[in-house]
C-alpha distance (Angstrom), angle and dihedral (degrees) to the residues before:
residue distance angle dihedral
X1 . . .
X2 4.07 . .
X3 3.89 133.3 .
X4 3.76 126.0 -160.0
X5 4.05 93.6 -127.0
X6 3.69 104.1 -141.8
X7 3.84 121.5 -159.5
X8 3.54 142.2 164.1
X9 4.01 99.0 -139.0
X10 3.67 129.9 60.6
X11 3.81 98.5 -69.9
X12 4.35 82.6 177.9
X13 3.61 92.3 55.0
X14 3.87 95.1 34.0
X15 4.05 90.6 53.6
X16 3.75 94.3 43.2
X17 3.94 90.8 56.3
X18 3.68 90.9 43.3
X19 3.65 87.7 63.2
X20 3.96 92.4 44.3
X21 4.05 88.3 53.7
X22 3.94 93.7 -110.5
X23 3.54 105.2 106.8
X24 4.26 136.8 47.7
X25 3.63 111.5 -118.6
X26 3.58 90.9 -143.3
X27 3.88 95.8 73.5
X28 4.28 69.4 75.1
X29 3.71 91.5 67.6
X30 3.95 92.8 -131.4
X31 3.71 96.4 -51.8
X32 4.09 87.6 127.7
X33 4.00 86.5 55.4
X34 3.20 96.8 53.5
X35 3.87 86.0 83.6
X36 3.89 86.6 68.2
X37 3.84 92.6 68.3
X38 3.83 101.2 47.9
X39 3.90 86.1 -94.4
X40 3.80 116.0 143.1
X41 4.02 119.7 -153.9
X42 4.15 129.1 -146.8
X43 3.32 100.0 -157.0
X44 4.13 118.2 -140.7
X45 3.67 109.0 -139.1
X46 3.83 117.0 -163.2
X47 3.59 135.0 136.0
X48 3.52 113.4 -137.1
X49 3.70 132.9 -133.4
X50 3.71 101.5 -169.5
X51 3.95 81.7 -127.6
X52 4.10 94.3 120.3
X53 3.58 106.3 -165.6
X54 4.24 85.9 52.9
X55 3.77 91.2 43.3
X56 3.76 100.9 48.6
X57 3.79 94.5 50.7
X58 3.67 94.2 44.6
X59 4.41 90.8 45.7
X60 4.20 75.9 46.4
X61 3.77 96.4 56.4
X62 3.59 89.8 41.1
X63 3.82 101.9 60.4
X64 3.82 94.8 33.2
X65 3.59 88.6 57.2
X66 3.70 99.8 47.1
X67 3.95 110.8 141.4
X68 3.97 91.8 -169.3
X69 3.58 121.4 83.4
X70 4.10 115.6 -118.8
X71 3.61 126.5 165.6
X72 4.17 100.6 -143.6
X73 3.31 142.3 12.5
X74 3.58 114.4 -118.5
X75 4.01 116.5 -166.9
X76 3.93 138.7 -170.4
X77 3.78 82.9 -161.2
X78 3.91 154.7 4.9
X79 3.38 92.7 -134.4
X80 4.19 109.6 104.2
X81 3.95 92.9 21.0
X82 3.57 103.9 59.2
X83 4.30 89.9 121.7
X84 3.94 81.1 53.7
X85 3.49 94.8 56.7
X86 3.45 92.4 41.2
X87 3.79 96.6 52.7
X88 4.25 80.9 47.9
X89 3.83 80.0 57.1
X90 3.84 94.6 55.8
X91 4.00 95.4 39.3
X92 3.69 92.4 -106.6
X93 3.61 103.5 114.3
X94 3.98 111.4 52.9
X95 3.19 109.2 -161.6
X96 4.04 121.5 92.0
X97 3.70 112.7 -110.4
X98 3.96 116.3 -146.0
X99 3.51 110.3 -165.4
X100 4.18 144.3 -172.6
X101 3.51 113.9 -130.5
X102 3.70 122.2 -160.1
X103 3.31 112.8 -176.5
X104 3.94 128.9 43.4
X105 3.72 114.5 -99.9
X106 3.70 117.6 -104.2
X107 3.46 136.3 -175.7
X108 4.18 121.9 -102.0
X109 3.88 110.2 -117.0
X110 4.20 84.7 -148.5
X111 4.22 101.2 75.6
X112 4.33 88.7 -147.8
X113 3.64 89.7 53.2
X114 4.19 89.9 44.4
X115 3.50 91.9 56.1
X116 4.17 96.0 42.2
X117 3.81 83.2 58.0
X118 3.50 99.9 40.7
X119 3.83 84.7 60.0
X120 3.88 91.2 42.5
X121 3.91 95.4 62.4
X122 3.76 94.1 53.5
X123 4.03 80.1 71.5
X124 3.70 90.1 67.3
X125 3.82 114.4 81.3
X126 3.43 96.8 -170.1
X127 4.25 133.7 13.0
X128 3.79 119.1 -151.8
X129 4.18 112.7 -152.2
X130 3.55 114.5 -167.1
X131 4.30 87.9 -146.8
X132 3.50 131.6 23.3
X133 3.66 87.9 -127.9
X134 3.92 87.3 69.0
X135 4.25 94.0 53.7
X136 4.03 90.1 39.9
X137 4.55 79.1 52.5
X138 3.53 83.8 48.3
X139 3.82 102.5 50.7
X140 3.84 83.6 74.4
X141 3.57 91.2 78.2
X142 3.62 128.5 68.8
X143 3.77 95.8 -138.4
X144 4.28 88.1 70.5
X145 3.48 109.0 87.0
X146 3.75 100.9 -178.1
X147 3.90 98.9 -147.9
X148 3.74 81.3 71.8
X149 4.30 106.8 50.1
X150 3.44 122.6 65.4
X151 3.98 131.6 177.7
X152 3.52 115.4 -120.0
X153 3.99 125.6 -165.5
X154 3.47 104.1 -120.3
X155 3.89 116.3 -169.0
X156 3.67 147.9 157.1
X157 3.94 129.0 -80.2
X158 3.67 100.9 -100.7
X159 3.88 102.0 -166.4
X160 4.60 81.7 54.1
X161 3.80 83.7 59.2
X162 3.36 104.6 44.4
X163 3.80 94.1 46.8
X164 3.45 75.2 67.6
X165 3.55 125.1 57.7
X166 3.48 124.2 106.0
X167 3.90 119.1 -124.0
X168 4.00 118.1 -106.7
X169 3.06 129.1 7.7
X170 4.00 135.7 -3.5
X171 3.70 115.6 -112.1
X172 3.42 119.4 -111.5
X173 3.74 96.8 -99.5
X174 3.61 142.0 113.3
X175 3.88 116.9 -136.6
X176 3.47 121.6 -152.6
X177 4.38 117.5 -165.8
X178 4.05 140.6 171.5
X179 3.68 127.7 53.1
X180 4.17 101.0 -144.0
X181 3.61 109.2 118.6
X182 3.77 94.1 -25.8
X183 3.67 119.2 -178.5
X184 4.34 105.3 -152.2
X185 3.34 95.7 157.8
X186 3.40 94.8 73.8
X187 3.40 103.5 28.2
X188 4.14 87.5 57.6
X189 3.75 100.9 47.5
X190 4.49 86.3 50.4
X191 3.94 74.0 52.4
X192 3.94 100.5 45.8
X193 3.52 86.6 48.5
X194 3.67 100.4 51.4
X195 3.75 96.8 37.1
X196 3.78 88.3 -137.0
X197 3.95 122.0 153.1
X198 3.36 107.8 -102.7
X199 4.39 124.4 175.5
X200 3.47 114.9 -156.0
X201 4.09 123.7 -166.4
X202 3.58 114.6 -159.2
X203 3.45 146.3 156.6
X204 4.01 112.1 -75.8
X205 4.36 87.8 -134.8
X206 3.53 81.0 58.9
X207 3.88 90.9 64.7
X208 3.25 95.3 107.3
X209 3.57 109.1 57.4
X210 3.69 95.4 50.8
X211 3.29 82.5 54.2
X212 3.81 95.9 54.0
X213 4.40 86.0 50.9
X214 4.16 85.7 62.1
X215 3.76 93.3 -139.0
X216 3.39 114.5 -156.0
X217 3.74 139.3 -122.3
X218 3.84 87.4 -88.5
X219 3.36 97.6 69.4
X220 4.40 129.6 57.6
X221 3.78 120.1 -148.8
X222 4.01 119.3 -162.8
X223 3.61 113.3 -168.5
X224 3.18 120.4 -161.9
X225 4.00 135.9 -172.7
X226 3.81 89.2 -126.8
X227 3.58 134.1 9.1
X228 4.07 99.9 -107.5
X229 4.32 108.7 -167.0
X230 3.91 84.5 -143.1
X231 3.48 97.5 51.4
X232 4.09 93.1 51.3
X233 3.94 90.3 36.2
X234 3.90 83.7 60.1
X235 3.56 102.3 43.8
X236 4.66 84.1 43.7
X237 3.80 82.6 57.7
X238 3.63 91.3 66.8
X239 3.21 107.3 40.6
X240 4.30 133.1 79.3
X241 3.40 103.1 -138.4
X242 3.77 141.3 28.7
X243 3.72 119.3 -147.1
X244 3.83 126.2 -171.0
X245 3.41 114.0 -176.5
X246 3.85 114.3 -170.7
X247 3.64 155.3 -164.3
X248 3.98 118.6 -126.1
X249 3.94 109.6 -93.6
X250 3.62 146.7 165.5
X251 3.94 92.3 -117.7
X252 3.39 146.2 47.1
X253 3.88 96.8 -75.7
X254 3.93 108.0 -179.8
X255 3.48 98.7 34.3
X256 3.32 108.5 124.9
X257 3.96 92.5 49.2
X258 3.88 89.3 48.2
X259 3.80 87.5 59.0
X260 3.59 99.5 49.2
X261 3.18 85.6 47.2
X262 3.50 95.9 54.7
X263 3.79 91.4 47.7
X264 3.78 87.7 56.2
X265 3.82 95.3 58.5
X266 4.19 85.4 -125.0
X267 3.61 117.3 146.5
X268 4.20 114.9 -119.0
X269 3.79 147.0 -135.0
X270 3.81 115.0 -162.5
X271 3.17 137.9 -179.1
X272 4.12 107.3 -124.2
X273 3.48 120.8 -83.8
X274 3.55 128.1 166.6
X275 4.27 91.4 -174.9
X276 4.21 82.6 69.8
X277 3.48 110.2 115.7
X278 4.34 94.5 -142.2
X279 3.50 123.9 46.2
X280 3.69 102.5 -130.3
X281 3.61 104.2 -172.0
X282 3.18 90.4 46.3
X283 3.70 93.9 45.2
X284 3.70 89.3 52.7
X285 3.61 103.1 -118.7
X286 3.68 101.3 100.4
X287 3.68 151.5 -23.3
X288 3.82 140.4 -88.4
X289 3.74 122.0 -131.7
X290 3.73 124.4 -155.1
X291 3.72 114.9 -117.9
X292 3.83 113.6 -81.8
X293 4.29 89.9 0.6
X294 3.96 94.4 157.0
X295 4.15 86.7 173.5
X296 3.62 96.2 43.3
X297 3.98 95.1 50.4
X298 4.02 75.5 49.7
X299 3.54 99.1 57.9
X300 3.73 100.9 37.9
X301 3.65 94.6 47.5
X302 3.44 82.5 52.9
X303 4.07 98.9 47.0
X304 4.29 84.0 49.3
X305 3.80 90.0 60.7
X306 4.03 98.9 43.5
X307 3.60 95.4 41.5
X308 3.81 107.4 50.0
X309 3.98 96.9 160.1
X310 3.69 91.7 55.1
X311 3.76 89.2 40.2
X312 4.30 88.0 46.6
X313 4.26 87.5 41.9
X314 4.30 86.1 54.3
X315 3.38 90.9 46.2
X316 4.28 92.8 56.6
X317 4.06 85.5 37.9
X318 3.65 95.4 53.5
X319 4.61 86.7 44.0
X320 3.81 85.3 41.2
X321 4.00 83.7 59.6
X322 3.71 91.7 43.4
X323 3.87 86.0 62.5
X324 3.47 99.5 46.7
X325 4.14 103.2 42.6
X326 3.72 113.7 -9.3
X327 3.92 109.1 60.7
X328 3.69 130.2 106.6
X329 3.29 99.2 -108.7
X330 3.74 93.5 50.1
X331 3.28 87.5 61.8
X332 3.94 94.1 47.3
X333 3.57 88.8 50.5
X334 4.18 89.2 52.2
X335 3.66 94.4 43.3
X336 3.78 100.5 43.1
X337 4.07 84.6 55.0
X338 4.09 96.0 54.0
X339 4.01 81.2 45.7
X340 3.96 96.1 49.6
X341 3.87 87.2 58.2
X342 3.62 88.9 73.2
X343 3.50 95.3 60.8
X344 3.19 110.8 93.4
X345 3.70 90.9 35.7
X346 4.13 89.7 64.0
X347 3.50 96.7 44.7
């Protein structure tokens, strides 16, 4: 069996630094496991430009024209191959389309555009969730039919994050990462009041904002012309603590930090948010943070540094979990199942 593995990233560039041991595999969402299960992969190679009408008719041309022979297509994202999906829709593209799906499914407030994407979904075989809490959202609109979504555990490559851990001890820093639907101004006044060492990453056009918040000496901001994975995965390794401080959303913002985190064995600070797919306080390996809590980022910043052994037993809690559900090859495993079902319906 072979999918045409769909992405909206590099996949070329993102496989090639896999290999040279500078990027996880699991920003791939499995497609590298797939291998494991007698599952071949086409791999769609396009360089986006973040200009969407140009993108989705060049991702279009690219799977229509397709010389090699795959039996679904398997993608990280609608986004790019929404006249695919529509043409699924209308029986004119044969091939079952397995897709993730970020965001819960709502209904459209305009009654044309409802019923356009009511017959738009039925070109998607198969919806991935990253939480249940995302396909229960979901259920509220007609368009989910729930024989057709499925949550899938997706987690972080475990062998990239080992490969990188530094040997002794963490540095007494906290590390802050991401830049969807951050909220800093919170999460620097808990730190200008506890005079804590914080590290921030961020996005160098973002320069000056942080400036306008007047950090202070406390806390270390690294801007950088693009966010690289490596680059923050190196700077995670040495630190003790993530923190992910968050705006409210309909998704699970933070994800991909909590993760990593997870994968590191480093206690965390999050902002609430019930779209997660772990609990982590009440997994043990961290705690949530209501939305805009100055005082409560205080205090547990503050419990993290004067209670190292619980902070150190989080951090093995939260890896533990990483071993058990959220690992790349979970995820493989997960995906490569919903895929096989198509099988026999291909052949």
């Amino acid at each position: 069996m072979t999918v045409y593995f769909y992405h909206t990233q590099d996949t070329e560039r993102i496989v090639r630094e896999w290999k040279e041991g500078v990027f996880s595999s699991h920003f791939l969402y499995g497609a590298l496991q797939l291998k494991d299960y007698g599952i071949d992969v086409v791999w769609h190679h396009q360089i986006h430009t973040y200009k969407r009408l140009r993108d989705m008719i060049v991702a279009t041309w690219k799977v229509l024209t397709c010389r090699k022979r795959y039996d679904v297509l398997y993608a990280t994202h609608a986004f790019g191959i929404e006249p695919i999906i529509l043409l699924r829709a209308l029986g004119l593209y044969r091939h079952p389309i397995v897709v993730w799906h970020h965001q819960p499914i709502v209904k459209a407030k305009n009654p044309l555009r409802e019923a356009f994407a009511r017959l738009f979904y039925r070109g998607m075989d198969h919806m991935i969730f990253f939480s249940e809490k995302l396909m229960q959202d979901s259920l509220l609109s007609k368009k989910a039919d729930p024989s057709r979504m499925s949550m899938v555990h997706w987690g972080a490559d475990l062998d990239y994050y080992d490969s990188l851990k530094p040997d002794g001890k963490h540095p007494s820093r906290f590390i802050s990462t991401g830049k969807e639907l951050r909220d800093y101004e919170t999460l620097l006044e808990a730190f200008h009041k506890t005079g804590l060492p914080l590290t921030l990453y961020v996005q160098k056009i973002r320069q000056a904002y942080f400036e306008s918040l007047h950090p202070q000496e406390n806390i270390e901001i690294h801007y950088g012309s693009r966010l690289i994975p490596h680059e923050i995965a190196l700077m995670v390794a040495q630190s003790q603590c993530v923190c992910i401080c968050c705006q409210e959303s309909n998704y699970t913002v933070g994800l991909t930090t909590v993760v990593e985190a997870l994968a590191f064995g480093l206690p965390i600070l999050c902002t609430r948010n019930p779209q997660m797919p772990m609990d982590i306080e009440a997994e043990g390996c961290g705690f949530w943070l209501e939305p805009k809590d100055v005082e409560g980022w205080v205090e547990k910043l503050q419990y993290i540094v004067n209670h190292p052994e619980e902070a150190k037993a989080m951090g093995q809690r939260g890896r533990a979990l990483a071993e058990q559900y959220y690992n790349v090859k979970q995820c493989g495993k997960e995906v490569s199942t919903l895929i096989m079902n198509y099988e026999q319906r291909t052949e």
